[in-house]
ZAMAR-188091 format. One line per field, with one value per atom (N, C-alpha, C): x negated, y, z; atom name. Coordinates in nm, 4 decimals. Layout:
BEGIN
X = (X ...)
Y = (Y ...)
Z = (Z ...)
atom = (CA ...)
This chain:
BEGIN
X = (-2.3715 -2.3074 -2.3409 -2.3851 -2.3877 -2.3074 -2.3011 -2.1766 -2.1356 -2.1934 -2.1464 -2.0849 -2.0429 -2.0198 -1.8809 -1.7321 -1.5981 -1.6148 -1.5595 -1.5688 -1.5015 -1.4306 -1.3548 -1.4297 -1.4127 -1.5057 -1.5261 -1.6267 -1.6893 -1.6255 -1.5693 -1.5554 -1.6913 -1.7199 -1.8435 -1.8054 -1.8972 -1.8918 -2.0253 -2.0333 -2.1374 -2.2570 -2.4169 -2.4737 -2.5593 -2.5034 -2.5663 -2.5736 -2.6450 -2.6414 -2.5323 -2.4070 -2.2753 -2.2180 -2.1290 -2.0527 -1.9199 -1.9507 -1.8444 -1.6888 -1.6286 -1.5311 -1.5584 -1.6154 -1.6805 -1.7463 -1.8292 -1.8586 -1.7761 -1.6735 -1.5664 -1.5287 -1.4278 -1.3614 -1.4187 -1.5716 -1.6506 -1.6487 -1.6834 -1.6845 -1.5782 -1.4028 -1.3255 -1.2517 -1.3435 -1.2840 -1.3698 -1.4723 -1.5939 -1.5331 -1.4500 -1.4167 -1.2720 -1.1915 -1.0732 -1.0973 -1.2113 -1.3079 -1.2792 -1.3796 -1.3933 -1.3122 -1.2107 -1.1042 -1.0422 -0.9847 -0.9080 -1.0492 -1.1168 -1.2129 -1.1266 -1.1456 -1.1496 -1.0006 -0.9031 -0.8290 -0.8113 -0.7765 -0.8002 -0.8828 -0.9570 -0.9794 -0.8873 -0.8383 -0.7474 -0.6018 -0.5865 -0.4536 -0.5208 -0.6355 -0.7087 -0.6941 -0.6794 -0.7367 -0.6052 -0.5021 -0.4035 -0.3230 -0.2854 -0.2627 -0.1026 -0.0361 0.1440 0.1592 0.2890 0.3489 0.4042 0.4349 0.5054 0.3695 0.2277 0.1238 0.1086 0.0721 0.0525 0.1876 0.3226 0.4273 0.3831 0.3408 0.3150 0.1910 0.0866 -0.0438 -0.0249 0.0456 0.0491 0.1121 0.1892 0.2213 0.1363 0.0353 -0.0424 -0.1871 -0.2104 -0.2742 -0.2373 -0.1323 -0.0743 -0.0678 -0.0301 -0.1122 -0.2436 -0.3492 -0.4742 -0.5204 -0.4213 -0.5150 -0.4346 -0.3136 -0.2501 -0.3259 -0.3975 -0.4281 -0.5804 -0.6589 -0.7245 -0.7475 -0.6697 -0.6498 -0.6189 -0.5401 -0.5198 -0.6021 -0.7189 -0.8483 -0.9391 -0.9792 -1.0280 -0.9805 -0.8240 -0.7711 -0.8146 -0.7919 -0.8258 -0.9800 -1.0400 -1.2362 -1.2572 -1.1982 -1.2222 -1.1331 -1.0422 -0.9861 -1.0704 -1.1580 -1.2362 -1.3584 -1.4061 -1.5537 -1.5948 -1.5859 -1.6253 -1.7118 -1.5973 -1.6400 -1.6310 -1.7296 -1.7416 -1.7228 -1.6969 -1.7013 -1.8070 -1.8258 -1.9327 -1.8819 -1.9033 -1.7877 -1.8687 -1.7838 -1.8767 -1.8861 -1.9821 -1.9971 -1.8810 -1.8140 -1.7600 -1.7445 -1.9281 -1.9765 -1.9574 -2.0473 -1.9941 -1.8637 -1.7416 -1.5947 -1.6117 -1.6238 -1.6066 -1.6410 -1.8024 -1.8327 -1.7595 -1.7296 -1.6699 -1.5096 -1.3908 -1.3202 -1.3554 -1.4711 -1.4534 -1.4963 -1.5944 -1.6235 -1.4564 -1.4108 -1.3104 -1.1841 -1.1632 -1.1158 -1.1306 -1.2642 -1.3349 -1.2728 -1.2811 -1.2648 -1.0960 -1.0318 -0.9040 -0.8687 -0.8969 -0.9295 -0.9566 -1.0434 -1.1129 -0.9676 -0.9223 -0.8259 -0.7194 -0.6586 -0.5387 -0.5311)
Y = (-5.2810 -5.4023 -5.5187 -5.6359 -5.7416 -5.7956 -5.8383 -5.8440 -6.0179 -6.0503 -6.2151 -6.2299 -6.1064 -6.0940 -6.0560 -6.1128 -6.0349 -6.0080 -5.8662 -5.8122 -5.6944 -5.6583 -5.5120 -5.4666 -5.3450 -5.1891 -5.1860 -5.1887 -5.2318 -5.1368 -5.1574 -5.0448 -5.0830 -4.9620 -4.9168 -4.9425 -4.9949 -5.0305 -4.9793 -4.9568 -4.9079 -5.0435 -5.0236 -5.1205 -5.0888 -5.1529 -5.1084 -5.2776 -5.2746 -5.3880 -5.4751 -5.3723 -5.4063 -5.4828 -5.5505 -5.6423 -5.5186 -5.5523 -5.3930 -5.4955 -5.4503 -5.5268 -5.6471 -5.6258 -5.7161 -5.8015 -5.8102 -5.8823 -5.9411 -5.8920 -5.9861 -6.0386 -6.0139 -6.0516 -6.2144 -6.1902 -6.3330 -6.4490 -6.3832 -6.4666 -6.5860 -6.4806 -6.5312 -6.6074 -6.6146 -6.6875 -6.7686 -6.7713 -6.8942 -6.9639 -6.9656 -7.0170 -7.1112 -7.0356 -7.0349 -7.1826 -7.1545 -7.2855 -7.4379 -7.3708 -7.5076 -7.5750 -7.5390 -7.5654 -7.6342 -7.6018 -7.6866 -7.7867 -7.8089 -7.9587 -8.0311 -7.9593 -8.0793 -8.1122 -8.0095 -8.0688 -8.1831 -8.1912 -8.2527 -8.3794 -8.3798 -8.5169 -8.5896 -8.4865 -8.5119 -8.5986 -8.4993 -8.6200 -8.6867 -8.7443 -8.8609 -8.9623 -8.9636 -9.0288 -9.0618 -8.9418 -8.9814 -9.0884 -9.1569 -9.3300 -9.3448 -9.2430 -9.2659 -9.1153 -9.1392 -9.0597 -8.9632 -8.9440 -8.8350 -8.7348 -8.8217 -8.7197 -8.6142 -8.7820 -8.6569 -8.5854 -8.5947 -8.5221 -8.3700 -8.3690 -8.2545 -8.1809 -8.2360 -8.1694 -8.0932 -8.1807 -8.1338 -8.0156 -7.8984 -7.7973 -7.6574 -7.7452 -7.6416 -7.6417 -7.7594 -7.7557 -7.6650 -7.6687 -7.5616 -7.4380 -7.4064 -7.2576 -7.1933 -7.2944 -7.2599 -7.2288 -7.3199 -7.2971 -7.1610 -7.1357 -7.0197 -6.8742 -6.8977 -6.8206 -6.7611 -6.8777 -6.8730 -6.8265 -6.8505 -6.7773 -6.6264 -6.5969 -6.4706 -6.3614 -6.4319 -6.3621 -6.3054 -6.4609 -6.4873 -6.3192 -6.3615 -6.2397 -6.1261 -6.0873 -5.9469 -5.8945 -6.0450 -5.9743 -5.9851 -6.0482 -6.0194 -5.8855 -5.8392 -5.7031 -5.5789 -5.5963 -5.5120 -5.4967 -5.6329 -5.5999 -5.6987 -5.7276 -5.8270 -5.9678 -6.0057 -6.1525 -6.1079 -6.2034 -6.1871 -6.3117 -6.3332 -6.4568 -6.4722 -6.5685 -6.5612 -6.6010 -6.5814 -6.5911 -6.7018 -6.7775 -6.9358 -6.8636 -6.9431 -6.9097 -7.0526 -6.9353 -7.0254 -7.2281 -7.2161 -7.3466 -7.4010 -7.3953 -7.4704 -7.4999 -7.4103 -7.4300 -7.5836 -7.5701 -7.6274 -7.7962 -7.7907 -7.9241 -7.9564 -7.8635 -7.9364 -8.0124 -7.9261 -8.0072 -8.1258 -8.1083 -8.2433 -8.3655 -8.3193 -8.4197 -8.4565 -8.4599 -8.4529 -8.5291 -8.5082 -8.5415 -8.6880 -8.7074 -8.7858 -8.8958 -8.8555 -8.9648 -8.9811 -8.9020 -8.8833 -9.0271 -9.0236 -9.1238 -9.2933 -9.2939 -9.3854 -9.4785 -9.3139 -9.4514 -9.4630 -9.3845 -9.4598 -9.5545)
Z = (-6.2743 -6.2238 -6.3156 -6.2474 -6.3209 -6.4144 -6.5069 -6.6393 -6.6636 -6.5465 -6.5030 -6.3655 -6.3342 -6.2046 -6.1962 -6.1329 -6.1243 -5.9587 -5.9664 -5.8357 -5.8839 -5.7698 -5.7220 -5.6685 -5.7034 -5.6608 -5.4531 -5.4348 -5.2729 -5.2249 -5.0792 -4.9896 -4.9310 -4.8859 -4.8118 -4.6712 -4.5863 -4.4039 -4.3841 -4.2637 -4.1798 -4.1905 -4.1624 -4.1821 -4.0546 -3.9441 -3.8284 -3.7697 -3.6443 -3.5721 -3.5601 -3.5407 -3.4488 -3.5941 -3.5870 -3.6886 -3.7512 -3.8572 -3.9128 -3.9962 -4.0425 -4.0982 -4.2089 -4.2636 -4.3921 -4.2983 -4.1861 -4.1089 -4.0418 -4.0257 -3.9293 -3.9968 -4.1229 -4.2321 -4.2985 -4.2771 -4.3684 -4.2667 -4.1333 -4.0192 -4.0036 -4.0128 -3.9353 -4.0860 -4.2410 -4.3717 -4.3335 -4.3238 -4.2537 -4.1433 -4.0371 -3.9600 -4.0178 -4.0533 -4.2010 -4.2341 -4.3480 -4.4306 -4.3361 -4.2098 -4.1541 -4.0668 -4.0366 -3.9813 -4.0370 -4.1729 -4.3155 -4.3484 -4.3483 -4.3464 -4.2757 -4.0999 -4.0036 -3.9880 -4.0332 -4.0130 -4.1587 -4.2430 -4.3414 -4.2642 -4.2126 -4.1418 -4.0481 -3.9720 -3.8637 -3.9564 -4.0548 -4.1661 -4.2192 -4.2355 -4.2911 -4.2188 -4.0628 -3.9458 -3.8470 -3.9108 -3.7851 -3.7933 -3.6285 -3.6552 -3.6617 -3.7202 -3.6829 -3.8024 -3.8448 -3.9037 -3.8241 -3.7091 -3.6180 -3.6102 -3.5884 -3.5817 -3.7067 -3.7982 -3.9048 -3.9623 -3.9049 -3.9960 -3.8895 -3.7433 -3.6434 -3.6931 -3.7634 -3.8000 -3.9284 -4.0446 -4.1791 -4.2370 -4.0891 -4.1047 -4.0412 -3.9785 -3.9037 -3.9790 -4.0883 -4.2282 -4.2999 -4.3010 -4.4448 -4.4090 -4.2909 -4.2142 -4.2120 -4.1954 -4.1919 -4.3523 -4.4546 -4.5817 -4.6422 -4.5930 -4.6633 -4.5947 -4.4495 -4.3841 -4.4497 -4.5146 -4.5535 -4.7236 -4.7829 -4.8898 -4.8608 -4.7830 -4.7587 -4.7456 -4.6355 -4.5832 -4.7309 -4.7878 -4.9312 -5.0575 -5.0048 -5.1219 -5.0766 -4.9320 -4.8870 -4.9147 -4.9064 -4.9233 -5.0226 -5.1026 -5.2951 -5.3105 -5.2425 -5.2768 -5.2310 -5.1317 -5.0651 -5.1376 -5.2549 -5.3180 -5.2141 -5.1573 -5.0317 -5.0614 -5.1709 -5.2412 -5.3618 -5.4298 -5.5795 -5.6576 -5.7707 -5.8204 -5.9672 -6.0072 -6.1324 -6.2093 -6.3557 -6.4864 -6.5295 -6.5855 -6.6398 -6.7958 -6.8564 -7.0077 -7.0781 -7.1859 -7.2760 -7.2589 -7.3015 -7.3589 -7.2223 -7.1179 -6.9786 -6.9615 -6.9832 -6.9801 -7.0707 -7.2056 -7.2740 -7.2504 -7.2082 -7.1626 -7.0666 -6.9754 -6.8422 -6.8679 -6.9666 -6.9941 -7.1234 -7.1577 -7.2225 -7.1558 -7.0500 -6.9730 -6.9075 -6.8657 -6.7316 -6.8942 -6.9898 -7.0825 -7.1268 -7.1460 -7.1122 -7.0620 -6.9150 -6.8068 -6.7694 -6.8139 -6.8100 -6.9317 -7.0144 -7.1343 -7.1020 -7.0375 -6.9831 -6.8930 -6.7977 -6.7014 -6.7880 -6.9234 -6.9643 -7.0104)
atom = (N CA C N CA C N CA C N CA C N CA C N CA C N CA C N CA C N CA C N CA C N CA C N CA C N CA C N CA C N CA C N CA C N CA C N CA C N CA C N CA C N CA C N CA C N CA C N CA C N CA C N CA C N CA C N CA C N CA C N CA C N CA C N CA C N CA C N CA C N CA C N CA C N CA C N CA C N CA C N CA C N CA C N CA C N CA C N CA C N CA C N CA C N CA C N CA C N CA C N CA C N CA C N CA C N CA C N CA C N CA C N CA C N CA C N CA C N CA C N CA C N CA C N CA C N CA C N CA C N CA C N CA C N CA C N CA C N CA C N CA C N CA C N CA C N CA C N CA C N CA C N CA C N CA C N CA C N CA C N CA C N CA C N CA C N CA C N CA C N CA C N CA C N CA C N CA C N CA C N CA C N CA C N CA C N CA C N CA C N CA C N CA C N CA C N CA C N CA C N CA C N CA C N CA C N CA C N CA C)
């Protein structure tokens, strides 16, 4: 196993034509994803507070729905994530430190 790599131990699926669970699973976090964009546009865009007070709970559905999916395929080996090195950590909060600086 790669040693820059965090991941839980894979369940194994069939690797046939037909779409197996790990295939559905990425599909329907891929769909998840883009949904929370558009809606996120939709509360960018909406022209009254009754809209967006009616949208901004069916936002918070899609992104909790979506974390969920996220957790289940990182629990499956499904998704993996990549470990940053130290020094990258390091620049990145000093950059962001930085600029944090700048606006006080």
């Amino acid at each position: 196993m790669n040693n820059n790599k965090v991941q839980n131990p894979k369940v194994e699926v069939p690797q046939t034509k037909e779409m197996n669970d790990s295939d559905y699973l990425t599909a329907q976090l891929s769909c998840e994803k883009n949904m929370s964009v558009d809606m996120c546009y939709a509360l960018n865009e909406a022209s009254c507070e009754t809209l967006y007070d009616a949208l901004f709970p069916l936002f918070q559905e899609i992104k909790d729905m979506q974390r969920k999916l996220y957790e289940l395929s990182f629990a499956k080996g499904w998704y993996s994530l990549e470990k940053a090195e130290s020094s990258k950590i390091i620049e990145k909060y000093n950059s962001l430190s930085s600029k944090l600086e700048e606006l006080i």
